[in-house]
N, C-alpha and C positions, 0 to 999 in steps of 0.2 A: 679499723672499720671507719668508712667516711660516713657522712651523713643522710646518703642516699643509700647507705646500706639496710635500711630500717624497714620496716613492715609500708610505710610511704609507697618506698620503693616500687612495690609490686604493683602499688593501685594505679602508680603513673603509667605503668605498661601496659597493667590492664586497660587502661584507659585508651593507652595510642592503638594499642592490638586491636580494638571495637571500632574506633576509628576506622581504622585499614578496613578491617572487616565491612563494614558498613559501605565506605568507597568501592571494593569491590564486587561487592553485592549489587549496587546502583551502575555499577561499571556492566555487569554482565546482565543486569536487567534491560540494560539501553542498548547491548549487542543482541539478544533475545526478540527484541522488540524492533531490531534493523531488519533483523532476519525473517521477521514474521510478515514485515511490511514488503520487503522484495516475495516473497511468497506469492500476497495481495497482488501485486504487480502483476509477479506471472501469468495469474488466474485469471486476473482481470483482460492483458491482454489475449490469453487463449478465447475467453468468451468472446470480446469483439471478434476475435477474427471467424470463430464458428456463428457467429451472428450474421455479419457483414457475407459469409457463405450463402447461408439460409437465404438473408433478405434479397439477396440480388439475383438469387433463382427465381423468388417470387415477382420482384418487381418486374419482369422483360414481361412476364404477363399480365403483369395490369397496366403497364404505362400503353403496354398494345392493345387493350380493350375496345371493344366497342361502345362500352355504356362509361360517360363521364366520371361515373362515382368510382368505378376501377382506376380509371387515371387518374384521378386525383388523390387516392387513397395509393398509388403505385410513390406517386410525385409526394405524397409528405410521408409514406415510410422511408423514403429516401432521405428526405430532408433530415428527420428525426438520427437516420444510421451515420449521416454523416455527422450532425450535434453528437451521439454517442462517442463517436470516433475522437472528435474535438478533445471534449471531455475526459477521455482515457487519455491524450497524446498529453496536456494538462496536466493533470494526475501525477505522471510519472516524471514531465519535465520538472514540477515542483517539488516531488522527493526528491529528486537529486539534485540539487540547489541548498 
């Protein structure tokens, strides 16, 4: 019998076994949480593009209005859908970096 045969023994195992354990628990929390963020992604990009739909049907009739306040509210929902756009293309370039 060596001397790593002794009730010791066990506790060092226990000890690297928790180890492990604990690394890949943190391993598949941070795969969990990859996964959750490319979801985000998706979601996000399907909204723009059902946004950018919507708003561009609306805008050809206000930028063609007759009354100022239509074409101006035509010209900064644009402005805005394109900043949104910015913003998501951002977004997704920075995740994956």
């Amino acid at each position: 019998m060596s001397s790593s045969d002794g009730p010791n023994a066990y506790r060092d195992e226990r000890a690297t076994l928790a180890a492990e354990n604990a690394r890949l628990k943190a391993e598949l929390a941070s795969l969990q949480g990859a996964r959750r963020s490319r979801l985000g992604r998706v979601a996000m990009a399907l909204a723009t593009v059902a946004a950018d739909a919507w708003v561009f049907t609306l805008i050809v009739g206000w930028v063609n209005a007759a009354s100022d306040a239509e074409v101006w509210l035509g010209w900064g929902v644009a402005v805005l859908t394109v900043g949104m756009n910015v913003a998501v293309a951002q977004r997704v370039l920075r995740s994956r970096l």
